[in-house]
C-alpha positions as CSV (number, residue, x, y, z in Angstrom):
1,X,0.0,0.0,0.0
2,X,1.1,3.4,-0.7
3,X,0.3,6.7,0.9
4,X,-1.7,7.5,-2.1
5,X,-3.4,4.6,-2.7
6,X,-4.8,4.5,1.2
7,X,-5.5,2.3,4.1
8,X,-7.3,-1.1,3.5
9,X,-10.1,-0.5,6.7
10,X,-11.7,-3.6,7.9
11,X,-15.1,-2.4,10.0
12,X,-16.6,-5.3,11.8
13,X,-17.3,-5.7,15.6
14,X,-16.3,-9.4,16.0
15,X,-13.9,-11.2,13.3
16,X,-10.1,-9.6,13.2
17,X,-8.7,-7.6,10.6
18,X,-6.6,-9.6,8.3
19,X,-2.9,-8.4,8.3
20,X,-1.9,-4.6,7.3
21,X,-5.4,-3.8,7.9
22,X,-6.7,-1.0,10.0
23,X,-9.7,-2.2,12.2
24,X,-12.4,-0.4,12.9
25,X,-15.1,-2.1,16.0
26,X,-17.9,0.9,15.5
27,X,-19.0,2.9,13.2
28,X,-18.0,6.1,15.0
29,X,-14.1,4.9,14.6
30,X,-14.8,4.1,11.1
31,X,-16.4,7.3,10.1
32,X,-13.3,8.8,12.0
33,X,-10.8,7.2,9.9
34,X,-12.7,7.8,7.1
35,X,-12.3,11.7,8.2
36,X,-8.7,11.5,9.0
37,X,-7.1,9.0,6.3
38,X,-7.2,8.5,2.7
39,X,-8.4,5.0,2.2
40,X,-8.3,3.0,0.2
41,X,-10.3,-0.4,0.2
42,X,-13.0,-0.4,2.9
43,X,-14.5,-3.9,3.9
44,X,-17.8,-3.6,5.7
45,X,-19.6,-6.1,8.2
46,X,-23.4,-5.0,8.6
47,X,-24.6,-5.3,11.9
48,X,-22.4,-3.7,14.4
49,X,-23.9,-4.1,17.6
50,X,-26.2,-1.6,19.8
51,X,-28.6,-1.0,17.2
52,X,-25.7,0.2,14.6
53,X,-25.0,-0.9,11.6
54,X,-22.6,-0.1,8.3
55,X,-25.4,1.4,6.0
56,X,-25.0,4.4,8.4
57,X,-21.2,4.4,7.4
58,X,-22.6,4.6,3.5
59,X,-25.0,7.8,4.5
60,X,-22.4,9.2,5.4
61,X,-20.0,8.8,3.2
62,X,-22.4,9.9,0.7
63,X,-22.7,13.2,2.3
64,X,-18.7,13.5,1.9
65,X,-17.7,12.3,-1.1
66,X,-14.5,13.7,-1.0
67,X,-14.0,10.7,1.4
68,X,-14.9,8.1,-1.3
69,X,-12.4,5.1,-0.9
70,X,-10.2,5.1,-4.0
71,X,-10.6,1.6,-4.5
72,X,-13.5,-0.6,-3.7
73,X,-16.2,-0.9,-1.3
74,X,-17.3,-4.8,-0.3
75,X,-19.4,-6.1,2.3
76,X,-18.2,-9.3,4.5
77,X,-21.1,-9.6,6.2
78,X,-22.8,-13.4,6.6
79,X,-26.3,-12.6,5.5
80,X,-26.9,-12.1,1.7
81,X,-28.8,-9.6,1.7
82,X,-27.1,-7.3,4.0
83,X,-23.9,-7.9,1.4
84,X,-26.6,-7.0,-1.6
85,X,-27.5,-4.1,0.1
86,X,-24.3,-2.6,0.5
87,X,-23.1,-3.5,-2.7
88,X,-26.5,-1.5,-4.1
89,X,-25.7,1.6,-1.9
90,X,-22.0,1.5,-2.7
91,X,-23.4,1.7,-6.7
92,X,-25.6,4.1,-6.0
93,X,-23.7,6.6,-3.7
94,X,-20.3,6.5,-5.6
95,X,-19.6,10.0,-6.5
């Protein structure tokens, strides 16, 4: 990874980051990387405990594009649909 290219930010509440990725537990500490760092790949769980979950990461990210991830957007989550439905907003937000 390059400084340019970003961070690879793994966002998920229970399973590890795989190595040289940057793992965010909540979606507060993701959104704040988000803010802070250019990144580059961002791997989403969906349901983050306490009532949270990733799609709130998308809404905002689709109020600041400027903090688009310059590579991809997937979602690791176990339920099919939740992946579906990021995949959808990820489409539909990109800037």
């Amino acid at each position: 990874m390059t400084e340019q290219q970003g961070l690879n930010v793994w966002v998920d509440d229970e399973r590890e980051a795989p190595e040289g990725w940057v793992w965010d537990k909540t979606v507060e500490s993701a959104i704040f990387t988000l803010q802070s760092y250019r990144v580059h790949h961002l791997a989403l769980d969906y349901v983050m405990g306490r009532g949270k979950n990733t799609g709130e990461i998308m809404e905002w990210l689709r109020e600041h594009p400027d903090r688009w991830p310059t590579g991809e957007i997937t979602c690791h989550s176990g339920s099919f649909d939740a992946q579906k439905l990021i995949e959808e907003m990820a489409k539909d937000y990109a800037p």
